[in-house]
N, C-alpha and C positions, 0 to 999 in steps of 0.2 A: 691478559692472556696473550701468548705469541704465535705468532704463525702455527709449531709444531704443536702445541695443546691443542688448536682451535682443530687444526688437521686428524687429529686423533679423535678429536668430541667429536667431530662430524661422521667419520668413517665407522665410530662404534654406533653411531643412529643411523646410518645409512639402508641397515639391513632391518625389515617390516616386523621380525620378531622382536625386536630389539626397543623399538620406535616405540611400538607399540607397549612393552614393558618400563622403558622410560617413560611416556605420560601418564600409564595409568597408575605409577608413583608419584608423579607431579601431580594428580589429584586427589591423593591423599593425603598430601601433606605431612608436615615432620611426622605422624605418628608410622608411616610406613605400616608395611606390611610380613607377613612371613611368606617363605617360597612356596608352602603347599597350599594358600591363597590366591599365590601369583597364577601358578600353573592351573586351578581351577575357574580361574577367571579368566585366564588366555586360552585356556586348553592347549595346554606345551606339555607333553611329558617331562617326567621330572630332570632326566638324562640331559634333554636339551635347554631346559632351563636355566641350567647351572652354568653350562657353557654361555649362554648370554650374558647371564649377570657376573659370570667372572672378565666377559669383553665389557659392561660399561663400568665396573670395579676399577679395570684396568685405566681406564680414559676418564675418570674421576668423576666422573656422573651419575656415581648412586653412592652412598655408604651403607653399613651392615654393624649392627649392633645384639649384644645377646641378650635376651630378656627373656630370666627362668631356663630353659630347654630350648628354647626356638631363639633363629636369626631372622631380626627384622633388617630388612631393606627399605630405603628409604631414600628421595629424588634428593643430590646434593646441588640444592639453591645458589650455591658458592658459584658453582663452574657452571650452572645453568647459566647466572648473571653474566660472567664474564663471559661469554661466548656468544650472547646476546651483545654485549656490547661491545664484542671485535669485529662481527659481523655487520652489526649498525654503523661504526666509527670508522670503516673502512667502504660502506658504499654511500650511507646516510647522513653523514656530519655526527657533531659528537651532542647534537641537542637533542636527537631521534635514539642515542645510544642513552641518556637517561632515563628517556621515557619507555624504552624498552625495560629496561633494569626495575623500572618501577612498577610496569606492568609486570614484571615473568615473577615478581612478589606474591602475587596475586593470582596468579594462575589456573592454581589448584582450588579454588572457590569457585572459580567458571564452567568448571568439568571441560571434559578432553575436545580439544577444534574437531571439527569436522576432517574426517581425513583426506589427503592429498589425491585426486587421482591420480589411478594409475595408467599408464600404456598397457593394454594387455598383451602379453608373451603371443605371438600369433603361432610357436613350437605349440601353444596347449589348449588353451579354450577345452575346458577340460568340467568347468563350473566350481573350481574348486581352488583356492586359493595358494600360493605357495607354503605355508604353514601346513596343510592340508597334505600335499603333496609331500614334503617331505616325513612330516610323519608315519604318513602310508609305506614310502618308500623305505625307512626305517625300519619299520614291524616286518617290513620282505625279508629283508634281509638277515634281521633279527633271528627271525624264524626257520631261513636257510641253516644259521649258523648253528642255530641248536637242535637242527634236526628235524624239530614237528612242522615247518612250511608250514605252521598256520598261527593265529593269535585266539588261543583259549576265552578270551573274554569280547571278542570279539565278531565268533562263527561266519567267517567270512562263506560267500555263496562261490561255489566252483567258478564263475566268473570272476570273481576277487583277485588282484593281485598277490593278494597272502593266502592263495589258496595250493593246495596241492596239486591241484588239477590246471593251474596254470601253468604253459609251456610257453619259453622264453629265452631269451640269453643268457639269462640272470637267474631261471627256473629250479628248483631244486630236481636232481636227475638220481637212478639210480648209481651207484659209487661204482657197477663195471662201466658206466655209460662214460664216465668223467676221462679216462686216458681218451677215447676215441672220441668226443669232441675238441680235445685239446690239440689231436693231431688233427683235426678238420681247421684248428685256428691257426695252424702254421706252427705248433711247437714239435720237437723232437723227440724221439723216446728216452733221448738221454735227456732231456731236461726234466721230462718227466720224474726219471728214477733218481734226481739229483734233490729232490725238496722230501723234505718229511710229510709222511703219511698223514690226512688229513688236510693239507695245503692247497690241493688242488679237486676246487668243487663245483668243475665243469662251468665255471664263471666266466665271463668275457665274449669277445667279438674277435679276438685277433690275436699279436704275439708285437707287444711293444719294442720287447728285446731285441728284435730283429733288424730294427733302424733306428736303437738309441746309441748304439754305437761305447758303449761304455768302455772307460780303461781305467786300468789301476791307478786308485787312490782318487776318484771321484767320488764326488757327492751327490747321491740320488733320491730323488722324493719321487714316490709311491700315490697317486693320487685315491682311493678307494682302496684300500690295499686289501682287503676281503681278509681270506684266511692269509697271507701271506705267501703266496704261490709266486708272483712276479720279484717281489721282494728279497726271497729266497734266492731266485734265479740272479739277480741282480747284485746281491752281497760276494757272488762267487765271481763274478765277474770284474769286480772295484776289488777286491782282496782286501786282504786285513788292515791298509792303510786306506780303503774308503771308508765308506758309510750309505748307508738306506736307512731313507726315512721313512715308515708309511703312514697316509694320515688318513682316515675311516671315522665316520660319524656314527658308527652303533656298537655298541659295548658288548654288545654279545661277541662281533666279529673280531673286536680287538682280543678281545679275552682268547677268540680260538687263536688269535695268529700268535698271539703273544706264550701259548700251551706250545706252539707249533715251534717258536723260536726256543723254547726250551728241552726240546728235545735234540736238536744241534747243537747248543750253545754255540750259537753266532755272535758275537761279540757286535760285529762292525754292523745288525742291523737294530732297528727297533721301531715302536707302534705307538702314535700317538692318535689321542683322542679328539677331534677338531670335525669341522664342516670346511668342503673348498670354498667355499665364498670368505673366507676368514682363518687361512692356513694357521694353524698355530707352530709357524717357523720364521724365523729372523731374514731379516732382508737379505739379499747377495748371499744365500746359502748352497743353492747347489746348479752343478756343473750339467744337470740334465734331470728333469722333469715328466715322468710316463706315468700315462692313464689307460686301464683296459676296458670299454664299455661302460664307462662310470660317469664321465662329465653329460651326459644325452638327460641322466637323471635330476640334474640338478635344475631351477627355475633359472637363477640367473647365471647365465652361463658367461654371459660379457665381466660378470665381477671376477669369475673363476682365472679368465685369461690374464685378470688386472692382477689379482693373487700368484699365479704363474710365475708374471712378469717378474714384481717386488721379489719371489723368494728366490729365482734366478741369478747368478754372478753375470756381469758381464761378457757376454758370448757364450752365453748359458744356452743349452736346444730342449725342446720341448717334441716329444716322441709320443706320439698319442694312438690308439686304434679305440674307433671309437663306433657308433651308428648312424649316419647322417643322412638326413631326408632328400629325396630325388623328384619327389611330385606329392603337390599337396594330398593330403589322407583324406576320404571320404569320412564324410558326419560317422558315422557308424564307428568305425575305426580310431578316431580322434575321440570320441567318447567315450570308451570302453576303457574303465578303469585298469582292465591288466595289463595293457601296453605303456602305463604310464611306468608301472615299475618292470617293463617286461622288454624297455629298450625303443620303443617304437612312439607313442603320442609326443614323447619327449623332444627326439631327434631333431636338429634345428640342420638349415640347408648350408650348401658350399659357400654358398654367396656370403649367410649371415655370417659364420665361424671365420671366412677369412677378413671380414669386416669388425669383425671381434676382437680375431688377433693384432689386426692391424693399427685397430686404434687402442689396443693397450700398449703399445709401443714396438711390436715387433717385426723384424723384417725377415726376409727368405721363407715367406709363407706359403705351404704347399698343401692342399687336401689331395690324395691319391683313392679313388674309387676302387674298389676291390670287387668287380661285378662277379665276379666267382663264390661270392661271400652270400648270393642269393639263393644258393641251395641249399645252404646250412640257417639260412633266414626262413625258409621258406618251412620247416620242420618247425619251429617256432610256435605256429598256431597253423596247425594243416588247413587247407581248404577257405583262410581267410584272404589269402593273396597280398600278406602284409612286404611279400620280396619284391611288389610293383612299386614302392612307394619308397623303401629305406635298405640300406647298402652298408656294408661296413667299410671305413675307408680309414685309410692310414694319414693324422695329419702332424706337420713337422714345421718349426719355425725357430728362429733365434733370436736371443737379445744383442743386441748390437753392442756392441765392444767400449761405447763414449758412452754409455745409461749404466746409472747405477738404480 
């Protein structure tokens, strides 16, 4: 195995869903399993599922085979072996690389190691795992997109994230409310009247557009691209010799933006289906990189920067408005499930984000606190005093010119 396979096997197990779906096929050995197995044993809906097992498909560390109606997956021993013993014969000599090979044979007879601690995220302390977290965040959104703010099978309690009676950033609002908080995030009534009806669903913290600086025939990726509202605004901006890309992890939201894209026929945009921690877009792609209130959601937000970085050209900028934390949150606060997807338990501080950016490789790192952003915070959740604690703030950085 060489350098770049090994690089790739490690980076598609990197991520805990992932981890975790490659041992528990290493312990079952060639007979493998099928997906609506997998996911009842991980408790992954099936949406995210697929998305995984198409990243360790890709990095050759599972195969898929059809037997009758169902696709069984199954841990590829091949690439297991060899990446055990690039990793042995590169720090252990090459007598420690056989005996690896000979144990990772055997593996799946032992049942799955014990798992790796973790550092826990000190953004969440939440009790609930990233897996967890993101599928909750999921079903919010889900639920925005399709109207009912709630999960049918689920009867979330008015305190729920996915409840209707949660007020938020991210919140679902009445559709006159949506123009007048967009002009509270800094957009324009002409930006407004510039995207198709349904695009803009009172989503976000801020107006990325404002400091990404775009010009014709750039390449733009959309981080969370919701209904396609930024995207929109963004396509008209690069012209018909750019491109926008948005990338959104819930199917519902794709399916509106991508109704939404068809009522313009926008050419120069489109919607793909992906998680930021694992952008599904090719390295040195685009010229500038914006997210509206979307990255605070994610667990690891240090991968997201590392994904940034890669799908970035050299001298690529990253134009962000996002929600970031000003003073640790009270137990109360940090607990309550609706602020994980409501923009607030999530929020990680200046210090961490510029220490994120930094060591994913970027320079001219700026977070900009936007304290006027605390009376539009502060409607959020009335009478909780969530606008003492998180800010919205505009953050901006580039790849340097010698990085690819």
């Amino acid at each position: 195995m060489d350098q770049k396979r090994a690089i790739a096997a490690l980076d598609a197990l990197a991520q805990e869903t992932r981890l975790d779906l490659f041992r528990l096929l290493v312990t079952c050995g060639p007979e493998g399993l099928p997906a609506g197995v997998i996911a009842e044993r991980l408790g992954v809906l099936p949406s995210s599922l697929s998305f995984h097992l198409a990243q360790l498909a890709h990095a050759g560390l599972i195969t898929q085979r059809r037997l009758s109606r169902q696709i069984i997956y199954s841990a590829e021993y091949g690439t297991m072996n060899e990446l055990l013993a690039y990793l042995t014969e590169n720090c252990c000599g090459r007598g420690a690389a056989v005996s690896a090979r000979r144990s990772a044979t055997l593996l799946y007879r032992a049942g799955p190691p014990n798992p790796i601690p973790r550092q826990p995220d000190q953004t969440r302390r939440t009790g609930m795992d990233e897996t967890q977290i993101k599928e909750m965040v999921r079903a919010r959104y889900g639920s925005i997109a399709t109207g009912t703010g709630t999960l049918e099978d689920s009867a979330p309690s008015e305190s729920s994230c996915c409840s209707p009676a949660a007020s938020s950033c991210c919140g679902p609002e009445p559709a006159s409310r949506f123009e007048d908080k967009a002009l509270r995030m800094g957009y324009s009534e002409a930006e407004m009247a510039a995207v198709p009806e349904g695009a803009n669903l009172g989503l976000g913290c801020g107006n990325p557009q404002a400091i990404a600086a775009m010009q014709p025939g750039e390449v733009v990726i959309d981080l969370g691209n919701g209904a396609g509202f930024d995207c929109f605004l963004a396509a008209q901006q690069v012209g018909p010799t750019g491109h926008v890309i948005g990338v959104d992890m819930t199917h519902e939201m794709l399916k509106k933006a991508r109704e939404n894209v068809a009522k313009i026929t926008a050419a120069n945009v489109e919607f793909r289906l992906g998680e930021l921690e694992h952008l599904p877009v090719a390295d040195n792609t685009a010229d500038v990189v914006i997210s509206n209130c979307v990255i605070n959601l994610v667990p690891d937000k240090a991968q997201v920067f590392r994904e940034v970085f890669r799908v970035l050209k050299p001298g690529g900028r990253v134009a962000v408005s996002d929600i970031v934390n000003t003073a640790p949150l009270p137990p109360d606060l940090r607990a309550d499930p609706s602020f994980i997807c409501g923009c607030v338990a999530g929020a990680a501080s200046v210090d961490q984000i510029n220490a994120w950016l930094g060591e994913a490789g970027f320079t001219n790192v700026g977070v900009t606190l936007k304290s006027e952003s605390r009376e539009l915070i502060k409607t959020w959740a009335p009478g909780r005093g969530i606008e003492d604690y998180v800010v919205s703030a505009i953050i901006e950085a580039r790849k340097p010119l010698n990085r690819q």
